[in-house]
N, C-alpha and C positions, 0 to 999 in steps of 0.2 A: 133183351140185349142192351135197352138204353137205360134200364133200371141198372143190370150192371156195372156198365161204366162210370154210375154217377158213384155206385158205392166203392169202386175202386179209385176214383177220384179224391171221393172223401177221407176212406182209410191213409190213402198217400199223406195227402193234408195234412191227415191226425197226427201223423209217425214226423213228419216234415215240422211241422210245428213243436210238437215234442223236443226235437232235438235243437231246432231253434234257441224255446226257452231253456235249454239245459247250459247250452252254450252260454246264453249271457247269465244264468244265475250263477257260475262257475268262474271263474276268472282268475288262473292261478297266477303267481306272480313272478316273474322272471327272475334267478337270481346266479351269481356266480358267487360261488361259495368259498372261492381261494379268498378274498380278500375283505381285508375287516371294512364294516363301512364309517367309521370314523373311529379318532383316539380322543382318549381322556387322558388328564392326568391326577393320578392318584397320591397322595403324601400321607406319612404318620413319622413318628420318631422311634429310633432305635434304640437297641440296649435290652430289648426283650423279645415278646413274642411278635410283635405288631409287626414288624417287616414282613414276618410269613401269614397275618392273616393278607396283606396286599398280594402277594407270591397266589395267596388262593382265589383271590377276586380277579390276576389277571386270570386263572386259567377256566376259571366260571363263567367272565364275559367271552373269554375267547368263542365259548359255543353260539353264543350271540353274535358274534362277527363284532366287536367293542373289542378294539384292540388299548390294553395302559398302560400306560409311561407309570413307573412304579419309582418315587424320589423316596428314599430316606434323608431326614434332616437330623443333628441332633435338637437336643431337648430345645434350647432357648430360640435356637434359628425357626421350628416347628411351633410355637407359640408365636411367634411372630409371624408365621404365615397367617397362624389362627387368626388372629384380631387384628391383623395392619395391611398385611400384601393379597391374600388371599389368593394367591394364584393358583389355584386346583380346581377338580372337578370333585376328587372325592379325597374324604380324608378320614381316618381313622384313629377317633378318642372314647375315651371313658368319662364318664362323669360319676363325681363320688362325691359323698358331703349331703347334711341333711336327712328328709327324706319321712319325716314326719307330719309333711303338708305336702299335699298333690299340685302346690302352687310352685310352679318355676319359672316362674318370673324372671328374666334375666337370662334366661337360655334361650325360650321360645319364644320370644314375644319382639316386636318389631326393631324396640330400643334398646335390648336388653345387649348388657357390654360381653356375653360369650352369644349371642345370637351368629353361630359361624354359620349357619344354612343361609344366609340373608334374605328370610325370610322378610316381605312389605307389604304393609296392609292393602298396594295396589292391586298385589296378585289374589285377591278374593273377599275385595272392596263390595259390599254389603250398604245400597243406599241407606235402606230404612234405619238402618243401628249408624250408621255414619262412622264405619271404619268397618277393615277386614274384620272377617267374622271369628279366624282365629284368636286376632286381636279383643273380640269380643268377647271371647270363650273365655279367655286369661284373667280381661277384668273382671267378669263377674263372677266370676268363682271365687273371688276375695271378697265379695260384696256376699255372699251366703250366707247365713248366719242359721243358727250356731254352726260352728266351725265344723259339728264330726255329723252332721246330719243326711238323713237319707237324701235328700233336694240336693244338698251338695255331691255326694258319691255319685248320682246320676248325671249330674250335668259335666262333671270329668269326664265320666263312662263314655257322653256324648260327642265331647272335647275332643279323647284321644280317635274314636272314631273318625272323626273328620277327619282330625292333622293326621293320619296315618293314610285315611284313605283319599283324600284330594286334593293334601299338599304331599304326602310322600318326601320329608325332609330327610329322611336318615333311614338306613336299613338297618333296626336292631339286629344285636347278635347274641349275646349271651350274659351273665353277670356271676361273677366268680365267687367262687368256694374258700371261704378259711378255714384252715385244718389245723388245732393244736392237739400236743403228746402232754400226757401227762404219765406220773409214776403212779399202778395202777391199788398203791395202798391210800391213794387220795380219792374217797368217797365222797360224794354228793355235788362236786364242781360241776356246773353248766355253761358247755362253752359258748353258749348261744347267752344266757344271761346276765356274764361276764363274773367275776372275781366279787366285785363290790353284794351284786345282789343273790349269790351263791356263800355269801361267809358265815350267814347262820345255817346254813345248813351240810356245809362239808367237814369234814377233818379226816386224820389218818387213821385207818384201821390196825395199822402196825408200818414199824420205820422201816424204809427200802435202802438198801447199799447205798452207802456215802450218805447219807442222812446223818445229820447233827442233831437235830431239835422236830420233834414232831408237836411243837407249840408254835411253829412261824412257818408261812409259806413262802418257799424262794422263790422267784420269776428274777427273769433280765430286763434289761432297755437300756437304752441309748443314754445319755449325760440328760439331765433335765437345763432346764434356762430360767426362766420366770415362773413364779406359782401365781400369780397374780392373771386371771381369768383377762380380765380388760385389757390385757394384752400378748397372751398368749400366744404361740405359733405352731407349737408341737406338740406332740400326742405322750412324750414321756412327761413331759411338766403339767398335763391336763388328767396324767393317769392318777398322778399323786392330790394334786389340787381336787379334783375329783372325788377320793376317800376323805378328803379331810373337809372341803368345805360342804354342805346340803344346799339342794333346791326347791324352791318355791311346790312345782310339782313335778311329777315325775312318770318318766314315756318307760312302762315297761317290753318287753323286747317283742308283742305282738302289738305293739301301738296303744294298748290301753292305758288312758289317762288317770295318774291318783294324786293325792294331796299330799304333798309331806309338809314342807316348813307354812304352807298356807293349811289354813284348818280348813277354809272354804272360798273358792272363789265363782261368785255368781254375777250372770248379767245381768242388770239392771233394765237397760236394752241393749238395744243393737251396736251401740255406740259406750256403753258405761260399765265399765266393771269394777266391780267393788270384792276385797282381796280381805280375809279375816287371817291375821296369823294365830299358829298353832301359841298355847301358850305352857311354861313349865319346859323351854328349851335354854338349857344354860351353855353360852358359847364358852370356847376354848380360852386354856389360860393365853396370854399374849404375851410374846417373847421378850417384852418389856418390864412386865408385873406392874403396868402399870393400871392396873383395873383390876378389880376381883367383882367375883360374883355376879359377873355380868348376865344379863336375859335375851335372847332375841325374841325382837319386837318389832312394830310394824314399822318404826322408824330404820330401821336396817333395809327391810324393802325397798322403803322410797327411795334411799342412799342409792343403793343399787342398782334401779333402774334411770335415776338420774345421771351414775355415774354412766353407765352405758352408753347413755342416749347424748350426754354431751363432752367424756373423755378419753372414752374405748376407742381403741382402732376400727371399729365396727359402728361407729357414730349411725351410719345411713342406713341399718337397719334398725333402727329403731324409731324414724322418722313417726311411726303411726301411732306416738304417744302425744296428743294432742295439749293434753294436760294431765296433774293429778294434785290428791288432796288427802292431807292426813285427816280423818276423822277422830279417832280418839287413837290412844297406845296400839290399841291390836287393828283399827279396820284404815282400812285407806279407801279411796275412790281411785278409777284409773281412767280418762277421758280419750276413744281410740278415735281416729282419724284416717282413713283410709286414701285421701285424696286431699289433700292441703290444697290445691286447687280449686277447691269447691266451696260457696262459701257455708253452705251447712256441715257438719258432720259425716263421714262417712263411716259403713265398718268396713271393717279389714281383719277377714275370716284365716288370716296364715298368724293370727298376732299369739296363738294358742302356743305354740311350742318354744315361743321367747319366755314361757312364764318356767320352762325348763333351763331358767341359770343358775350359777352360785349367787347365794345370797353373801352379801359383804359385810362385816363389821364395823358397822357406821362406827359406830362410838372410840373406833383406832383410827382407820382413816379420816376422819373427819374432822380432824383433831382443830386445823385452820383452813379457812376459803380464800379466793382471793376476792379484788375489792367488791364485789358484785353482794358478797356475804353470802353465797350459796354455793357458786363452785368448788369443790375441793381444790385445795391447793396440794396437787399431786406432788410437788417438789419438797414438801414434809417429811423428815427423815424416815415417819413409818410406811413412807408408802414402799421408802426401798428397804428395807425391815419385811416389809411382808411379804415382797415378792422372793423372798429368799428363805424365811420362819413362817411361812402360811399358816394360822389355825383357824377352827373354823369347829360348825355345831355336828360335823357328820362322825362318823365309828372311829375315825384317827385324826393322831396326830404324829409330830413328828418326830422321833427319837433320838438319832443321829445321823448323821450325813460324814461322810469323807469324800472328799475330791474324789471321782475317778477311780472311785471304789465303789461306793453303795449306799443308799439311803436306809433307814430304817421305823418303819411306821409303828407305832404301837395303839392298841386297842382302849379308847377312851369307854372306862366304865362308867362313866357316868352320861354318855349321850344317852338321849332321848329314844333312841333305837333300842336300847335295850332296859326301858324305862316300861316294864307293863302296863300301867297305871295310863298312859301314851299311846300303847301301842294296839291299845284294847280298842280304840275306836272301828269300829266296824267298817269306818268309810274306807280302811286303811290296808286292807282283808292282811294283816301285817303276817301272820304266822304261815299260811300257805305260800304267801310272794318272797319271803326275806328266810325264813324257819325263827330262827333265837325260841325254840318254845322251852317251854318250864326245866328247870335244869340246867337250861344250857352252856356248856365249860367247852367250847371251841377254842382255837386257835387266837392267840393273844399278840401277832406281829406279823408283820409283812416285809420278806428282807428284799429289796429292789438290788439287786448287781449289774454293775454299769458293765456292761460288755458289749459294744457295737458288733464287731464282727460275729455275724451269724456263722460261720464252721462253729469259733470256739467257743458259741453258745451252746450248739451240738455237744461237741466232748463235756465239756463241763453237765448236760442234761445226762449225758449215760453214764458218768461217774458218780450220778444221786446229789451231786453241791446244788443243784438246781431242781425244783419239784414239777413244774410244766413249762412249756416252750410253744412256740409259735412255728409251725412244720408247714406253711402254707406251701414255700419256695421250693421244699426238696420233696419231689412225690416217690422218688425211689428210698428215703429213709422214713417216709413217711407206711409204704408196704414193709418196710421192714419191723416195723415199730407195731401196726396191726397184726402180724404174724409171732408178736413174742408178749406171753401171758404178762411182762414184768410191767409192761405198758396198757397207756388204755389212748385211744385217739375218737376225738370229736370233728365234729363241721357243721358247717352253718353257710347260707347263704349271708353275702356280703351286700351292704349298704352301697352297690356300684353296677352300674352297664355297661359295656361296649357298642360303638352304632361305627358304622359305614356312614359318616355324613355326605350329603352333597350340595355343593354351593347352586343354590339356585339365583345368584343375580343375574342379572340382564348379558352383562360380558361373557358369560360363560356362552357359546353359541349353541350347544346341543343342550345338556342337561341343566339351562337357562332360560330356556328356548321358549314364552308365552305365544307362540302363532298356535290356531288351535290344529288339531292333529288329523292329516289330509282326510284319515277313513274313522273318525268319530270329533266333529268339531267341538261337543263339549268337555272334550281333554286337550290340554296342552302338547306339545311336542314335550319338551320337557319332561311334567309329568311322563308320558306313557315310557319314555327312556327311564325316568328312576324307577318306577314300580319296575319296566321289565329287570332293572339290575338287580331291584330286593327278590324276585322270583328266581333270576337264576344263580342267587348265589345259596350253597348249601352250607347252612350253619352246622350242622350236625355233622358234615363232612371233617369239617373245621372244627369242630369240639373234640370229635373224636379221634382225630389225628395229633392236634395239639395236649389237648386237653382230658384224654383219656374220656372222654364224654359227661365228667362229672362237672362240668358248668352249666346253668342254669340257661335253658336258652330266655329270651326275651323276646315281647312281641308289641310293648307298649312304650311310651315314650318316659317311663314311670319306674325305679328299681322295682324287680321283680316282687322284690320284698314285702313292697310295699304296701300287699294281703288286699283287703277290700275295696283299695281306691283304683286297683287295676280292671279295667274292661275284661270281663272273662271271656266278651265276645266278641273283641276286638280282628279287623282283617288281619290277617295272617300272610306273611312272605314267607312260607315255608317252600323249598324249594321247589318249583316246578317250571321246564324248563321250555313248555307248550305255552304258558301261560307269559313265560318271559318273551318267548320268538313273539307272540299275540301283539303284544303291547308295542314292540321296535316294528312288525309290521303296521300297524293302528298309525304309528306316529313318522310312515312312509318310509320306511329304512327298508332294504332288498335283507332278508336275513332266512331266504327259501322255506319259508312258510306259506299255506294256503290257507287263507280265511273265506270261507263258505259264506257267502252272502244270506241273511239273515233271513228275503223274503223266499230263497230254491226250495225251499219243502214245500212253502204255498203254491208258487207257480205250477209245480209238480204237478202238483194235489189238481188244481183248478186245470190244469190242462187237461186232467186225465178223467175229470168229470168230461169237459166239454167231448174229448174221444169218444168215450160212454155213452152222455148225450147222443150222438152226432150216427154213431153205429145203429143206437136204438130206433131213431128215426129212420135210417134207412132200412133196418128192416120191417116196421111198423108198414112203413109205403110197399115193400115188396109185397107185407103179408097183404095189401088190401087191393 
């Protein structure tokens, strides 16, 4: 009888205790779910799609209980919020331009003048490197050397893994699609390659309606301005400058580096690069006659880079030319400096895709300096001569222009391009990248028609005056266009992202917010509020509502495009909306979620041995 008692005693305990630990390993959290538990506000600019990707982010935090004040601004008042007022929580930009260096310097980085995350190297301040580590990421990945190497791809890979996963500054979204038409008796054009390095290898297999001449290709654009690179601002005056002047080296359309007007350029070391030009390149006539038979040579280089570095609108990027030096006609030396701060030498691994400019015609421009005897005296009548007669050593030149009618480029037979003797260098793999192979009787002019308004670029493309067109804007003439054999339509991802930014300074009091986070101290408040936003918003919602789901989503801080230098293993916000509530419970917000305490399966576990235990024993005593 008292044996009994004791094991009825014990079992009680067992079960008593049991429900004990279950109780406190449990602890759901109380929550009223009518009411949001705090607002943001959100801002982008209007005139397109961006007010409704906001339209979709309030109704993705709404599940969160994140109620947003949804502003649109126009354009100018929206750029001003960007970099002067800053008064938002979350904002919504694209970034375009570049993209050839994984270095973005200037967006991401603490001083950088689009830094709109305000992001500071306090918030993940790094004793032993003595500055945030993001901060640290950014330097030395310009410090790499050489520029396209595996040490550098991984220490990005590294890079973006961090800033994505424990600063959480932006929730990518996606990065858009170009789509152009073409008339589909134009064989071999790539619209990913562009016009320039597609012209040995296409032409017309027979003329299409409204066709005049199957010896020139028509395209549109806007009024051109300046041809003159160093000061450029628009894309119709860089389209034409572009065919006519050549570059140093040249980014074909998967990032691979080749030589064109340099026959070779190698580092010396880490700091020195030494520049061979190609030679047997005879430049264009000049609108002058006042030169013949002119050569480019390494002296056209130096020009050029000088001119850059101290009379381009673009002066400050070219700060990391330390020095340089003509060695003889064809080789120069180029001295990099990556940190003028310093008093040795630094590299500076982004200086690789500055060697992709137009090379200039010293021997026109350069005609007088002023008192210094080295800088060009731009106020020389050829400088305003050239910016309107551009020639130059590439496939064209320029044949006639009418105001507000149309340009007309014609086909230089004597460039260098279609110079076998030239083209034969192997470094150049020239016949698979460019065609021109043996034979070759292509298309001898490019008629540019000035027509801004996109409709009547439309009419004019289906009346044949026009041979390909730019269909990005119209996706229902765009299916219309893929459904009729007289057409042929391409696309390509575009050199651009979209992100949900979020201001992380200090005044922001939620998604600002460095106190660490009540149910895991080594996240922010802050933080766990933007990751839960990147989780619960659904991009693909959003794509394929807007965007028929042909945008590219994105997931790194990096164009999609941008092939190799992207994390393929980068964290991922895709949307999940367990993982959202997670993060706004983590960082103590009521948003009726229960998080399971981490040690309840142990406790379980361990109590139900001791039961086990505990039953074993007393039968053990009964049996003896």
């Amino acid at each position: 009888m008292k044996i009994t008692k004791t094991k009825t005693l014990l079992l009680v305990g067992v079960i008593v205790a049991i429900f004990v630990v279950s109780s406190v390993g449990v602890q759901p959290i109380k929550t009223n779910a009518a009411e949001p538990v705090f607002t943001l506000v959100a801002k982008t600019n209007g005139g397109g799609v961006r007010p409704d990707y906001l339209n979709f982010l309030k109704q993705h935090l709404a599940r969160i209980r994140i109620n947003v004040d949804v502003i649109v601004q126009d354009w100018p008042t929206f750029v001003g919020e960007l970099i002067a007022f800053r008064d938002f929580d979350i904002c919504y930009v694209s970034l375009t331009g570049g993209g050839a260096d994984p270095d973005f310097t200037g967006v991401y980085d603490e001083n950088g003048s689009l830094n709109l995350f305000g992001y500071h190297t306090s918030m993940d301040w790094d004793e032993d490197k003595g500055t945030g580590l993001n901060e640290w990421y950014m330097k030395e990945g310009t410090l790499i050397m050489p520029p396209d190497s595996e040490e550098r791809v991984q220490h990005y890979w590294a890079w973006q893994q961090y800033f994505m996963d424990k600063i959480c500054p932006m929730a990518p979204t996606f990065s858009p699609r170009g789509y152009g038409a073409q008339w589909a008796t134009l064989v071999g054009y790539n619209y990913t390659d562009g016009i320039m390095q597609s012209w040995g290898k296409m032409d017309f297999v027979g003329t299409h309606a409204g066709q005049i001449s199957d010896d020139e290709l028509v395209r549109v654009d806007a009024a051109w301005s300046d041809f003159n690179p160093l000061f450029q601002d628009d894309t119709s005056s860089s389209f034409i400058s572009n065919a006519v002047l050549d570059t140093l080296i040249a980014y074909d359309a998967d990032l691979s580096v080749w030589p064109h007007l340099a026959q070779s350029y190698t580092m010396i070391n880490d700091t020195w690069l030494r520049i061979v030009a190609r030679q047997g390149i005879p430049w264009g006539a000049d609108p002058d006659a006042s030169f013949l038979a002119e050569e480019f040579d390494i002296y056209d280089v130096y020009f050029t880079f000088y001119a850059w570095k101290h009379v381009s609108n673009d002066q400050h990027l070219w700060n990391w030319i330390e020095d340089m030096e003509i060695i003889d006609q064809w080789t120069m030396d180029l001295f990099i400096d990556g940190d003028p701060d310093t008093p040795e030498n630094d590299p500076y691994a982004p200086f690789l895709p500055n060697l992709n400019l137009n090379i200039l015609p010293e021997h026109y421009l350069n005609q007088t300096q002023l008192a210094d005897g080295v800088t060009p005296d731009i106020t020389h009548p050829s400088w305003n001569t050239f910016a309107t007669n551009v020639f130059g050593t590439d496939l064209f030149e320029i044949d006639s222009f009418t105001e507000g009618v149309e340009t007309v480029l014609s086909l230089k037979t004597d460039c260098w391009k279609l110079d076998p003797l030239v083209t034969a260098d192997p470094a150049l793999n020239w016949e698979e990248r460019f065609g021109f192979g043996t034979g070759w009787d292509g298309m001898h002019k490019i008629r540019i028609r000035i027509i801004p308004d996109v409709q009547t670029q439309l009419l004019e493309f289906e009346a044949g005056k026009v041979d390909l067109i730019g269909i990005t804007w119209n996706p229902d003439k765009r299916d219309e266009y893929v459904a009729d054999s007289d057409f042929t339509v391409q696309s390509d991802t575009l050199y651009a992202f979209g992100f949900f930014g979020f201001n992380m300074r200090e005044v922001r009091p939620v998604i600002g917010n460095r106190a660490p986070a009540p149910l895991d101290s080594q996240l922010s408040v802050g933080l766990c509020v933007r990751k839960a936003i990147a989780f619960a918003i659904d991009r693909f919602e959003i794509n394929d509502v807007i965007h028929r789901g042909e945008y590219q989503i994105s997931d790194t801080p990096l164009y999609p495009k941008m092939g190799v230098w992207n994390n393929p293993n980068i964290i991922r916000y895709n949307h999940d909306i367990d993982k959202a509530r997670y993060y706004m419970t983590v960082a103590g917000y009521d948003v009726d979620y229960t998080i399971e305490s981490p040690g309840f399966g142990l406790l379980i576990t361990l109590s139900s041995l001791v039961a086990v235990a505990t039953i074993s024993i007393v039968f053990y005593r009964k049996k003896k």
